[in-house]
C-alpha positions as CSV (number, residue, x, y, z in Angstrom):
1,X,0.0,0.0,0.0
2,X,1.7,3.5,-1.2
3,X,2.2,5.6,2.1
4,X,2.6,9.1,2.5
5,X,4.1,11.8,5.0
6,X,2.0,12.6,7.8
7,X,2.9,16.1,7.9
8,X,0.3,17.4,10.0
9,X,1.0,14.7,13.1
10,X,4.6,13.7,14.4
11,X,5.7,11.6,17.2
12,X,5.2,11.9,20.6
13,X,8.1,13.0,22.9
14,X,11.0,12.1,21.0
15,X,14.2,11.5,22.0
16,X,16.5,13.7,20.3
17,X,14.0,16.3,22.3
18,X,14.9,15.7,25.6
19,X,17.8,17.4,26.9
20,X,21.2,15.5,27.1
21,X,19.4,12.7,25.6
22,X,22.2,9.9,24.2
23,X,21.5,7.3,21.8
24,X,23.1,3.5,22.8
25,X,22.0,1.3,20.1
26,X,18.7,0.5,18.1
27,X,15.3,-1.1,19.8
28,X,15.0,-5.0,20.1
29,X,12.4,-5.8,17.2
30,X,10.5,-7.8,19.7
31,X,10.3,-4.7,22.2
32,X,6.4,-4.4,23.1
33,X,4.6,-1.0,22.7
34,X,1.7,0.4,22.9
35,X,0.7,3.6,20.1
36,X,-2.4,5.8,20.3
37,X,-3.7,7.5,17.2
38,X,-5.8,10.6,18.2
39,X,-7.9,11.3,15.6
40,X,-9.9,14.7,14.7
41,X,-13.1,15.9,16.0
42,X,-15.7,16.3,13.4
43,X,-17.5,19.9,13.7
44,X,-14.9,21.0,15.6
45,X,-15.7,24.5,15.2
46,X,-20.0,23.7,16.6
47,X,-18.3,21.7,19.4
48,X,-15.6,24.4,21.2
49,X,-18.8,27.3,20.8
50,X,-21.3,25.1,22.5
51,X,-18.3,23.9,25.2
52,X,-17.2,27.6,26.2
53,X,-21.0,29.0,25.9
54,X,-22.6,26.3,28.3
55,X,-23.8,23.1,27.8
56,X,-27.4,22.2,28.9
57,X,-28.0,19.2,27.3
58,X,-25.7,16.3,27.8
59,X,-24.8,14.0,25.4
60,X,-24.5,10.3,25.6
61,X,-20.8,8.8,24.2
62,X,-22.7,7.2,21.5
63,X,-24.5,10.3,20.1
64,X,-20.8,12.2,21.4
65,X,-19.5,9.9,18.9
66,X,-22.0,10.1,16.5
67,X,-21.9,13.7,16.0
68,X,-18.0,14.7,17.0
69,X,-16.1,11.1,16.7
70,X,-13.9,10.7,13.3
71,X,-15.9,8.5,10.5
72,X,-16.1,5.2,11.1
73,X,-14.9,4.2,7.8
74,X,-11.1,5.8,8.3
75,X,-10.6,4.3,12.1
76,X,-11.8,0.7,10.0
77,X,-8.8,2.0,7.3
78,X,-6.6,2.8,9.8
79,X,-6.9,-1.0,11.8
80,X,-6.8,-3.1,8.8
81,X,-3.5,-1.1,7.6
82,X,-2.1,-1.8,10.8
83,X,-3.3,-5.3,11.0
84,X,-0.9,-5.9,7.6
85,X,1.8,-6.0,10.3
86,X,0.4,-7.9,12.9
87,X,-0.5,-4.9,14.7
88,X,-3.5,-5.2,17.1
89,X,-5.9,-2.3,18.1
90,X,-8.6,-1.1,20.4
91,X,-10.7,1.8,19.5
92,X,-12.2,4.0,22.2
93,X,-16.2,4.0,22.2
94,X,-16.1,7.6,21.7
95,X,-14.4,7.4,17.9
96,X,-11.3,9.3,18.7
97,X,-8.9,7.3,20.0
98,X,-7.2,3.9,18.7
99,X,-4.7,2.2,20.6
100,X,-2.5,0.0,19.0
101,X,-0.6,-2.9,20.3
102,X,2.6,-4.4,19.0
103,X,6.3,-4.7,18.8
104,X,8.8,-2.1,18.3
105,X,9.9,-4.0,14.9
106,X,6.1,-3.7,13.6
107,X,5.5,-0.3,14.2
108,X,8.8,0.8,12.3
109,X,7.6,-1.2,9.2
110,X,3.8,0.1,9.9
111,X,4.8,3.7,10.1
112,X,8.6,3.5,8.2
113,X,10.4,4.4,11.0
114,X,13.9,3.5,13.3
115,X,13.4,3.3,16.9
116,X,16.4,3.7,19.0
117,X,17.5,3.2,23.0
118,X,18.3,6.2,24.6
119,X,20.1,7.2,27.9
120,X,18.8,10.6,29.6
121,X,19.7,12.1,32.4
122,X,17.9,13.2,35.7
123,X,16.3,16.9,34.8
124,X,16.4,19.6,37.9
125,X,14.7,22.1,37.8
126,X,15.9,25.6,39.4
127,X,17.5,25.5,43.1
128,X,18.1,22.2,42.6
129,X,14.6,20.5,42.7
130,X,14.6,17.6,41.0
131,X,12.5,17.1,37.9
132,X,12.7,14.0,36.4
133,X,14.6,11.5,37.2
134,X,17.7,9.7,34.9
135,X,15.9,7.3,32.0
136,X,16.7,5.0,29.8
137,X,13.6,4.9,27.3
138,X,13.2,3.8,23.2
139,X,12.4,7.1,20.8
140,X,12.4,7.9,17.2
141,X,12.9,11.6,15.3
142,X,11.8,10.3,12.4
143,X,8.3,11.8,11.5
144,X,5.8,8.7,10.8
145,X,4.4,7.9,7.4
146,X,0.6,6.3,6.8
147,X,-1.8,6.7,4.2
148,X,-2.5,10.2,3.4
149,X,-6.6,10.0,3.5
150,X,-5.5,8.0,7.0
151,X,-3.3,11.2,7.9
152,X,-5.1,13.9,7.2
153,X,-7.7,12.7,9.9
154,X,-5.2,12.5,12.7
155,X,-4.3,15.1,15.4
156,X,-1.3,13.2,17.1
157,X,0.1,9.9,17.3
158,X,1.9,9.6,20.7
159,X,3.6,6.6,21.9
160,X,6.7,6.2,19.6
161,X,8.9,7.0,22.7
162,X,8.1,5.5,26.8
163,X,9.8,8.4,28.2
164,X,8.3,9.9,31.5
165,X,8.1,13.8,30.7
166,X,5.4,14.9,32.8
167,X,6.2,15.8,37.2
168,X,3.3,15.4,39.9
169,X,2.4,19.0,41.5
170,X,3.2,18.2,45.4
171,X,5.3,20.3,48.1
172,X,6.5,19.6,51.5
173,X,7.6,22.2,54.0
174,X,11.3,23.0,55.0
175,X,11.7,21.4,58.1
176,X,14.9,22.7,58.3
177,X,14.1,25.7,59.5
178,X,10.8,24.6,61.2
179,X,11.3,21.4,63.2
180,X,9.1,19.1,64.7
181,X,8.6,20.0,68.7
182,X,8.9,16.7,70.5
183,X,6.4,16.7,73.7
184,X,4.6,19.2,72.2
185,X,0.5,18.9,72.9
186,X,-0.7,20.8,69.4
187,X,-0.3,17.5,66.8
188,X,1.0,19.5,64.3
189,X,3.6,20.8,65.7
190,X,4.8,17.7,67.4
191,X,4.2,16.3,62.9
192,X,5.9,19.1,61.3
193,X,6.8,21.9,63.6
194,X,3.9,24.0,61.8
195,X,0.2,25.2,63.9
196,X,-1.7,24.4,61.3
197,X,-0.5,22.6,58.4
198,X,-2.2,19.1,59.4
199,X,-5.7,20.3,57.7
200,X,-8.1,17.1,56.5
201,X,-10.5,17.5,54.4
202,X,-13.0,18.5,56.9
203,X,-10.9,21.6,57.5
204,X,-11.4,22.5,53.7
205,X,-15.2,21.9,54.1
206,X,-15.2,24.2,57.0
207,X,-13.0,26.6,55.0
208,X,-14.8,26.9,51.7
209,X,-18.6,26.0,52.8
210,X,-19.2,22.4,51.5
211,X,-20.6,22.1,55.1
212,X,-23.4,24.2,53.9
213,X,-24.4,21.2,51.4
214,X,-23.6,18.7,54.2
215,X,-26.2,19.9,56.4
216,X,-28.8,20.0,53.6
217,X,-28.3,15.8,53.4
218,X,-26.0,16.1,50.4
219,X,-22.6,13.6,50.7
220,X,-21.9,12.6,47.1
221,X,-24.1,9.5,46.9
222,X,-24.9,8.1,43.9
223,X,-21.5,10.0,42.1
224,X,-18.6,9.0,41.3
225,X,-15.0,10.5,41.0
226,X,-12.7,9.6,38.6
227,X,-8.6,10.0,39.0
228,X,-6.5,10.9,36.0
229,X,-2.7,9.6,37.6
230,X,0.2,8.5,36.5
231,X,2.0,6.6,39.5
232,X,0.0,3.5,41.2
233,X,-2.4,3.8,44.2
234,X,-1.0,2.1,47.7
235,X,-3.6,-0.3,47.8
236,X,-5.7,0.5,51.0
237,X,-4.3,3.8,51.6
238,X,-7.5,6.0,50.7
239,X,-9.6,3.4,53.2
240,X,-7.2,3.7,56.1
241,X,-6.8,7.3,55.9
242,X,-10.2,7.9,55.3
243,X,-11.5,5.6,58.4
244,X,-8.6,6.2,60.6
245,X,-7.0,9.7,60.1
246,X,-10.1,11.5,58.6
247,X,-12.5,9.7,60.7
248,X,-15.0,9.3,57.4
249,X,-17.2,5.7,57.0
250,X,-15.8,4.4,54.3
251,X,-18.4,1.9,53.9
252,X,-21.2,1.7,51.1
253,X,-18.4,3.0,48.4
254,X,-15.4,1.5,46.0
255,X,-12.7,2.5,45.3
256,X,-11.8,0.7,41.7
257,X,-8.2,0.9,40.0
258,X,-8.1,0.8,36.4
259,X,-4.7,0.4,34.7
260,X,-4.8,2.1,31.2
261,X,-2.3,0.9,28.5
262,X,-0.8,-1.8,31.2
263,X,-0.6,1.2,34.0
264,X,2.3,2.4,35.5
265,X,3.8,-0.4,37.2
266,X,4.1,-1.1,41.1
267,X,3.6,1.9,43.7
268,X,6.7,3.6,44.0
269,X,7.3,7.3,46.4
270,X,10.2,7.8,43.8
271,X,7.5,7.3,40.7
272,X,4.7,9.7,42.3
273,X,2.5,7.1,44.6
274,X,2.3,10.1,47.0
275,X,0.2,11.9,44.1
276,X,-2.6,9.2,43.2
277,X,-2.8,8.4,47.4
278,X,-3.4,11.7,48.0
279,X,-5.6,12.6,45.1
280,X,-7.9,9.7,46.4
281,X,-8.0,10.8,50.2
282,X,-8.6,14.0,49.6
283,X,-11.5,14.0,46.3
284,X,-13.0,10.8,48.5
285,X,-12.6,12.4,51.8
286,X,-14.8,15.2,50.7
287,X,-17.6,13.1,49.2
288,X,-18.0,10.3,51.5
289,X,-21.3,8.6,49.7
290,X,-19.1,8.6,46.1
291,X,-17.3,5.9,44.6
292,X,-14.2,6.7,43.1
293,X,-12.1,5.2,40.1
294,X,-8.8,5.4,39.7
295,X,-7.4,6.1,35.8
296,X,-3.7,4.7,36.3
297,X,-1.5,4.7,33.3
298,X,2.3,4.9,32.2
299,X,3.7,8.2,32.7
300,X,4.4,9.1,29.2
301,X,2.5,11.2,27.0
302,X,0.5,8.3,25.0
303,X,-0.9,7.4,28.7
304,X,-1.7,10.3,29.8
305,X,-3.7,11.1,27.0
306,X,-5.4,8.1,26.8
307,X,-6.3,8.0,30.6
308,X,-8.4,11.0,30.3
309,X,-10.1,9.5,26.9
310,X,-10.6,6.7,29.1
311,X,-12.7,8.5,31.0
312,X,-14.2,10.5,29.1
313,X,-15.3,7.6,26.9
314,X,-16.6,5.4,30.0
315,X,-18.2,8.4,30.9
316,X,-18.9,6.8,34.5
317,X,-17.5,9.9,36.4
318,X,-19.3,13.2,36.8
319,X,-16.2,14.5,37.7
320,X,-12.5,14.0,36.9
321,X,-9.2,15.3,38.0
322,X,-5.4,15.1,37.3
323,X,-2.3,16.9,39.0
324,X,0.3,16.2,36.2
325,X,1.6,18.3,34.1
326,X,4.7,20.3,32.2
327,X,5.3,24.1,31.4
328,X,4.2,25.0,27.8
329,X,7.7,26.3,27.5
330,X,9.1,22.4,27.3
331,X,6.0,22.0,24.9
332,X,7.2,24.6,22.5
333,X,10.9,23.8,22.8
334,X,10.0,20.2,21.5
335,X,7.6,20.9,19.2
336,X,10.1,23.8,17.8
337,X,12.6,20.7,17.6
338,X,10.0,19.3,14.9
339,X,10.2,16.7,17.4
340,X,6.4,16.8,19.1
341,X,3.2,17.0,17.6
342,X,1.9,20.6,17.4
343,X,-1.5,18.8,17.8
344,X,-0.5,17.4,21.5
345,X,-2.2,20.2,23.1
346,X,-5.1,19.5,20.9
347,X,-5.5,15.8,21.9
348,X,-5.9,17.0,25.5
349,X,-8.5,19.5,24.3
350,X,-10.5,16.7,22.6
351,X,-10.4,14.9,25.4
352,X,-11.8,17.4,27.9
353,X,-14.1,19.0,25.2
354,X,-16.2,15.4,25.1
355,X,-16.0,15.4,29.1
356,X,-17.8,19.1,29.1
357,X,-20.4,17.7,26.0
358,X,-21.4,15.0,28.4
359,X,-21.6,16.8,31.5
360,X,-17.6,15.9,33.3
361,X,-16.7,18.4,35.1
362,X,-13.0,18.7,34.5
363,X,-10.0,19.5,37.0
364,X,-6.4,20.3,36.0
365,X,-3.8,22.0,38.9
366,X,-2.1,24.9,37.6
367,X,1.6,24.0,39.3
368,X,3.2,24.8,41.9
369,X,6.0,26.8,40.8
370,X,3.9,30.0,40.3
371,X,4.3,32.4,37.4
372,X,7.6,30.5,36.6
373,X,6.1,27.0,35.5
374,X,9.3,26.4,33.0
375,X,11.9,26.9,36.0
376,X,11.3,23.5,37.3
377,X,11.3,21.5,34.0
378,X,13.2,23.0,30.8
379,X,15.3,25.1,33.5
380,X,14.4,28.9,32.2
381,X,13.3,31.8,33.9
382,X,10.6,33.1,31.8
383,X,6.8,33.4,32.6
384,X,5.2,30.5,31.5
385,X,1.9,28.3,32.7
386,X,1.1,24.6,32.8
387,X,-0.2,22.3,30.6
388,X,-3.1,21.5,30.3
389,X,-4.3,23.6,32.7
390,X,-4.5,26.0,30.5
391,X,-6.8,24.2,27.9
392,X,-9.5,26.4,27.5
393,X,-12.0,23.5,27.9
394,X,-10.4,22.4,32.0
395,X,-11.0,24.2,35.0
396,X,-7.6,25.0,36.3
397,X,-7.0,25.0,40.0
398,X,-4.9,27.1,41.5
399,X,-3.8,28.0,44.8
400,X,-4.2,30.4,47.8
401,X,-2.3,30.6,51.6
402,X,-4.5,30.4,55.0
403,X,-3.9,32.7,57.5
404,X,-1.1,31.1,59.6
405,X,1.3,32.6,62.0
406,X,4.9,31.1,63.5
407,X,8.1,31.0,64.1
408,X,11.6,30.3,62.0
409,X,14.5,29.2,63.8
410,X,18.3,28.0,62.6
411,X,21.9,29.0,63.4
412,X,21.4,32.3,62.9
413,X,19.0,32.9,64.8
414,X,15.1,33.0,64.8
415,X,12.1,35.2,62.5
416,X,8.6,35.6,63.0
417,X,5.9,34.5,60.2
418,X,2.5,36.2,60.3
419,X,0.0,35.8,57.5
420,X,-3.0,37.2,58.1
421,X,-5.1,37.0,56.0
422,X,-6.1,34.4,53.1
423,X,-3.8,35.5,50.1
424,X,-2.8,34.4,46.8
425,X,-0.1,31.6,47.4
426,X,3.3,32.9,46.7
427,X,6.6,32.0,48.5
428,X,8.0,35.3,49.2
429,X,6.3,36.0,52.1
430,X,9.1,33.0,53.3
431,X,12.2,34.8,51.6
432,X,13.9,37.0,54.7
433,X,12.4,34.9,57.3
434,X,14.6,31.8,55.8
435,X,17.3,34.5,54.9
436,X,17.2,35.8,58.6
437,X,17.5,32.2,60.6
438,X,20.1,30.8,58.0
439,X,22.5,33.6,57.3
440,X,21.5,32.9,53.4
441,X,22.0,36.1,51.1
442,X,18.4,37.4,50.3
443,X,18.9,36.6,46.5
444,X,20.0,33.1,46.8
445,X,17.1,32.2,49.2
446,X,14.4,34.2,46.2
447,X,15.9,32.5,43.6
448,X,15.8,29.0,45.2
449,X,12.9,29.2,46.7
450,X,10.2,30.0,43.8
451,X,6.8,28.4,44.5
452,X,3.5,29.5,44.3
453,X,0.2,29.1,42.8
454,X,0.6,28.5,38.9
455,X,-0.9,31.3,36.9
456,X,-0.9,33.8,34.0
457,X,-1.5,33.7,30.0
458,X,-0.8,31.2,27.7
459,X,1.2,31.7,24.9
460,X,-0.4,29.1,22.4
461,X,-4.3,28.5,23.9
462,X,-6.5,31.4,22.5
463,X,-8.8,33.0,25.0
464,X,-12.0,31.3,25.3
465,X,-15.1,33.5,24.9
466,X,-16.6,32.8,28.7
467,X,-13.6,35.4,29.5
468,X,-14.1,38.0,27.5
469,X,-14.9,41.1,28.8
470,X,-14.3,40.0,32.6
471,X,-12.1,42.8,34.9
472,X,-9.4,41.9,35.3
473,X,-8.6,39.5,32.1
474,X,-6.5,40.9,29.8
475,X,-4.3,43.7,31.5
476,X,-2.5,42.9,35.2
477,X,-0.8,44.4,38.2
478,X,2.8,42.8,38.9
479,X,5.8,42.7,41.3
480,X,9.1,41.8,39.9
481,X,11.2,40.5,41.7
482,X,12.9,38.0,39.7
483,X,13.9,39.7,36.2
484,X,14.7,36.8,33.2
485,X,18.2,37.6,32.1
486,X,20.6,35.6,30.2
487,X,18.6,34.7,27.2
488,X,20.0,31.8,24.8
489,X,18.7,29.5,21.6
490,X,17.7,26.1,23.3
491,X,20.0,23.7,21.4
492,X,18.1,22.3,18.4
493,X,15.8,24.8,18.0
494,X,14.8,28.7,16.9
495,X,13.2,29.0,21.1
496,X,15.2,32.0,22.6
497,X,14.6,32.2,26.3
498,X,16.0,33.4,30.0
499,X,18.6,31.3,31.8
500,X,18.8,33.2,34.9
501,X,17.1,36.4,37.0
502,X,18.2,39.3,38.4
503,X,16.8,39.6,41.9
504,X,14.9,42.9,43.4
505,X,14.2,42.5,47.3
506,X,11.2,45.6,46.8
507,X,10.2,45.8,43.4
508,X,7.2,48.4,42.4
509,X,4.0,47.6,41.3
510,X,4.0,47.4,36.9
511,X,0.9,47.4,34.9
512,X,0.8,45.3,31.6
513,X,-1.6,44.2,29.2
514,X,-2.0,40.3,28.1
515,X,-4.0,37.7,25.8
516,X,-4.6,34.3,25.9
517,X,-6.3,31.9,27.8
518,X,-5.8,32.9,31.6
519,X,-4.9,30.6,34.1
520,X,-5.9,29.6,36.9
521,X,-9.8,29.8,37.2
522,X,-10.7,29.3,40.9
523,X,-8.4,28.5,43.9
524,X,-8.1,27.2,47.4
525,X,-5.5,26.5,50.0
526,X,-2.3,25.2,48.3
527,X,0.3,26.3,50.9
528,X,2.1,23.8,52.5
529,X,2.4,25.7,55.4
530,X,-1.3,26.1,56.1
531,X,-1.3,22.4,54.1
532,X,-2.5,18.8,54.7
533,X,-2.0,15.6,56.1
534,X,-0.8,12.4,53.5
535,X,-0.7,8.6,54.4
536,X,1.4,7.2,51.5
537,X,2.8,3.6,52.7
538,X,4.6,4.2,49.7
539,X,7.2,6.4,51.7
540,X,7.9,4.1,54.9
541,X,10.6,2.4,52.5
542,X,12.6,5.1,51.6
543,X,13.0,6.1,55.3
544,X,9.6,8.7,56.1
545,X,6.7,8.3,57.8
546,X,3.4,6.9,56.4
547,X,1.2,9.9,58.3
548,X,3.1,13.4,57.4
549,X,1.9,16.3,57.6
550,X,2.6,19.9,56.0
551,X,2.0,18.9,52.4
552,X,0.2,21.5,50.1
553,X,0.3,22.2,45.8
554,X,-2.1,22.8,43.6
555,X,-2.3,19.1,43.6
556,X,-4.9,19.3,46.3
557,X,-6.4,21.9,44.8
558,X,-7.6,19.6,41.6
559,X,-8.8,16.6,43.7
560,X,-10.7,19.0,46.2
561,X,-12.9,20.9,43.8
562,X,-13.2,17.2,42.4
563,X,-15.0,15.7,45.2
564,X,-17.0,19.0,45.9
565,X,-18.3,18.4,42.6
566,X,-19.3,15.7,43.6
567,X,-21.1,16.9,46.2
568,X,-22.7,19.6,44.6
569,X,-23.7,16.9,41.9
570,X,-25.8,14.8,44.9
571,X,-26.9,17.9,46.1
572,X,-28.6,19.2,42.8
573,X,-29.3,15.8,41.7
574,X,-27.5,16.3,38.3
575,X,-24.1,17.1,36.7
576,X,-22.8,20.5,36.8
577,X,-20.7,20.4,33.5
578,X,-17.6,22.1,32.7
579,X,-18.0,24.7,35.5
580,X,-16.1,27.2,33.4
581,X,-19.0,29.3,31.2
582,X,-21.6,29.4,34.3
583,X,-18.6,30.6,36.9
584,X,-17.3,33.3,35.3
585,X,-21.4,34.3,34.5
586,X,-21.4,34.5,38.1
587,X,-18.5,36.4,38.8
588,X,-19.5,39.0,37.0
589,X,-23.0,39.2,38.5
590,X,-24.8,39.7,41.6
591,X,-24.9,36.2,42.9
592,X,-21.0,35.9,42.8
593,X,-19.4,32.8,45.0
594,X,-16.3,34.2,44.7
595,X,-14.0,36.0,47.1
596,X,-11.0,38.0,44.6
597,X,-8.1,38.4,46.1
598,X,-7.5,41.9,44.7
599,X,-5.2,43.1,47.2
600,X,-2.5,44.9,45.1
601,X,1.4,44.3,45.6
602,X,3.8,42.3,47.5
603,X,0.9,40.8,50.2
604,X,-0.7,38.8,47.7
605,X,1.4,37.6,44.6
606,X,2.4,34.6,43.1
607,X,5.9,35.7,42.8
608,X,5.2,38.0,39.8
609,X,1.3,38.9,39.3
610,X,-1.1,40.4,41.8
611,X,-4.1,41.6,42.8
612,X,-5.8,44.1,40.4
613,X,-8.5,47.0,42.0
614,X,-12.1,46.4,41.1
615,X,-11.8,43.2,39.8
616,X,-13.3,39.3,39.8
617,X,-10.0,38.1,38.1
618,X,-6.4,38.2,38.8
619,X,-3.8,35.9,36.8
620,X,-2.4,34.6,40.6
621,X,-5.3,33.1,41.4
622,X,-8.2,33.2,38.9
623,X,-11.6,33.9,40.6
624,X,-10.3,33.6,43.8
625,X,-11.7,31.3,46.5
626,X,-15.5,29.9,46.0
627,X,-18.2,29.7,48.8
628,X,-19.2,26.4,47.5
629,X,-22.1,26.1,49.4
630,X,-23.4,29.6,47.4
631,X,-21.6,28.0,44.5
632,X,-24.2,25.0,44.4
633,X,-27.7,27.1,44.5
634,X,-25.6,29.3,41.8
635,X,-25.8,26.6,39.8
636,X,-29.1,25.5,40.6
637,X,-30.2,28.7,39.6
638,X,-28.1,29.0,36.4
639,X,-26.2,32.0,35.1
């Protein structure tokens, strides 16, 4: 059969992409792998208007497929051209997604291609945090080759390469400069040295009103919540923490693991258990009448794709979640390498775009490394956001700090923390504390320590219409302290970005103007300092404690407004939907849920944006905070 270049879709992650990458030798022919062809939404165009205007009326994933899934006719093409190799395939009930099951040797005959072994190693982020850890994975840079009436119907094909690009969105305190207080009577102190950083997820009802829906009867019963992971579940560890830490009945509910494209091996504290333990407690803890499913697949970018078409294309779940992610900076940079499908983004969007058509109300963290996503995985210093938060068809969840006071101590002495009031989550409110008990210049402290809640505008989403003409979207307040300096062309490519900052300990306020889809949407507490308690059994082996406390990120953030859906969904007695269109409608009304954090300058920043006067938006932390309790008869009422 005559082939032809399929110019429109490349490979996955490839491995002349990923920095420092070294080939060893080519792929054993009989190497299994698994390959997903995303194909293209039909009436793509009828489908994103109806997504970001509101959705009343659900579809079914037959009539989803019917009306938006790729022709039946090319998917049958597409598995009996495969099938000439001994290629085997599943397609997804929604239309969209095929995965295909073979050996390395058949797919480089099926798609004319040479796969490789490749040796890459561990990627830190700035200050040291680590990234991703050293890999040896199988890759190609060779761009595919199918039938062209086969090609022109495809957004991606992802799976040509296994390695693990994408990080979990979890933080732990410095317990080096705030130790544990043996004897102590407060539990938290005694845990992590910090008053009030052991919250459960009663503390977030309390917090953020779910209590109010609690009261009226409403638990989650009759929902259920679906994980989107990429590290494997402790077994037992939701039930435990639930029953025994939380004090929640954990009876009447499942919780049901469901390992996409093999799933991602045994649970491992090094792979990310941590993230999928905690996504569970926390989404389940809130609704304790919900069953919850547990989407685990390999962390590589043809699972995680298909874990959320999973999903979608079960379409069990009212409500889904995921705390994985990258900067879109590393997305350019391997896409400007020719090297990653400039579709990828897109396959994500199709993915939540049927969610939203059937009601899934969709949950993606915005990171944790606040207006500076790209420090912590390509290693630059310019403002960048999180994929796929920033899908304009998500809910991305950012993140806010409690109201916590303490005390620093350390060899040079000790430093009061006061925060006192709720504020946009931003990790300079820790700089000359830390600087103070540790004798640390100022600067090296900043530049080391940059966390916060994930948030600004994306450089290659488009703004969806549901934030047009909302204050504060568009232009922003800002305090810079860190300046990008140091630009340089990442190798392979026409991508010119910063390599380092220049540091100002009291910057002024700027004013700017910005397009493109804004992220974060809505946010709660993130902090690790005002954080949360984790069981992971995962951790006991590598030398910590099952029970910690003092662990915050966005990453809680997703799960929370997960199983709150949930909630709300029991409590109204039907899905909510892609909360997106109707929450913004009611930030700009007078039934607003929404408390902005509007304060302007260095109180309340995620380490570069701010509040903005006499506005429901900021780019630090969307919305700000929901009363969820108004946020449910919001909904009942509509926009």
């Amino acid at each position: 059969m005559a082939t032809d270049t399929l110019a429109p879709v490349t490979p996955g992650i490839n491995a002349a992409a990923v920095p420092g990458a070294v080939p060893f030798g080519s792929t054993p022919a009989s190497t299994p792998e698994t390959v997903s062809f995303i194909f293209r939404e039909q009436n793509l165009q009828q489908l994103e208007a109806a997504v970001t205007g509101g959705i009343q009326n659900y579809l079914s994933v037959r009539q989803f497929a019917s009306q938006y899934g790729a022709d039946p006719a090319v998917i049958h093409a597409l598995q009996s051209y495969l099938a000439q190799f001994g290629i085997t395939t599943t397609v997804y009930a929604d239309n969209l997604d095929v995965v295909a099951q073979g050996t390395a040797g058949e797919f480089d005959k099926a798609l004319s291609v040479t796969q490789q072994q490749y040796h890459a190693p561990a990627l830190q982020g700035r200050g040291g945090r680590m990234r991703l850890p050293a890999q040896t994975f199988h890759g190609t840079a060779q761009w595919p080759q199918l039938p062209s009436y086969i090609a022109y119907n495809l957004v991606a094909i992802l799976g040509l390469t296994n390695y693990s690009p994408f990080g979990s969105q979890m933080v732990h305190v410095d317990t080096s400069v705030l130790k544990p207080q043996s004897g102590s009577s407060s539990y938290c102190l005694a845990l992590v040295g910090l008053p009030n950083a052991c919250n459960l997820p009663s503390n977030f009802a309390a917090n953020y009103d779910l209590d109010a829906l609690y009261k009226k009867g409403a638990d989650g019963a009759g929902q259920t919540i679906a994980i989107v992971t990429l590290a494997a579940l402790d077994p037992g560890a939701p039930q435990y923490f639930w029953q025994n830490v939380a004090h929640i009945p954990t009876t009447g509910r499942t919780v049901t693991v469901n390992n996409i494209d093999g799933g991602p091996g045994a649970p491992s504290d090094a792979a990310g258990t941590g993230e999928t333990d905690l996504d569970v407690e926390q989404s389940g803890g809130l609704a304790p009448g919900a069953n919850v499913i547990v989407y685990q697949a390999p962390n590589t970018d043809y699972g995680f794709v298909d874990a959320f078409f999973a999903a979608a294309s079960q379409n069990i779940a009212g409500s889904v979640s995921s705390s994985w992610l990258e900067s879109e900076t590393f997305l350019q940079y391997v896409v400007d390498a020719g090297e990653e499908s400039p579709g990828y983004a897109a396959a994500f969007d199709e993915a939540f775009l049927e969610m939203a058509a059937q009601g899934q109300s969709g949950f993606i963290c915005s990171g944790d490394w606040a207006a500076y996503t790209a420090s912590v995985d390509l290693g630059t210093t310019n403002l960048s956001v999180a994929i796929s938060a920033d899908s304009p068809y998500i809910t991305g969840a950012g993140g806010t700090t409690l109201p916590w006071s303490g005390t620093f101590s350390g060899p040079d002495g000790t430093a009061a923390v006061d925060v006192p009031a709720q504020r946009t989550w931003g990790w300079d409110y820790l700089w000359q504390p830390i600087a103070t008990v540790t004798g640390q210049p100022l600067a090296t402290v900043a530049e080391s320590l940059v966390a916060g809640s994930g948030g600004g505008f994306s450089t290659i989403e488009p703004r969806p219409s549901y934030q047009y003409d909302v204050p504060g979207i568009g232009e922003y307040f800002a305090v810079q302290y860190l300046t990008p300096i140091d630009y340089v062309t990442q190798p392979g490519t026409n991508l010119v970005e910063p390599t380092e900052w220049s540091f100002n300990p009291t910057p002024a306020v700027t004013h700017g103007y910005s397009s493109g889809r804004a992220v974060p949407d809505v946010s709660t507490d993130a902090d690790p300092e005002s954080g949360y308690l984790l069981y992971e059994p995962s951790a006991v082996p590598v030398g910590d404690p099952a029970l910690q406390g003092g662990w915050g990120g966005t990453s809680f953030v997703a799960p929370q407004l997960n199983g709150s859906t949930a909630v709300i969904n029991s409590y109204l007695g039907r899905r909510v939907g892609f909360w997106n269109p109707a929450i913004y409608a009611f930030a700009t009304s007078w039934n607003d849920p929404f408390t902005v954090l509007s304060a302007v300058g260095t109180s309340s920043d995620n380490l570069y944006y701010t509040g903005i006067p006499g506005s429901v938006y900021n780019p630090g932390s969307g919305l700000g905070y929901p009363d969820l309790g108004q946020l449910a008869f919001d909904f009942a009422r509509g926009p």
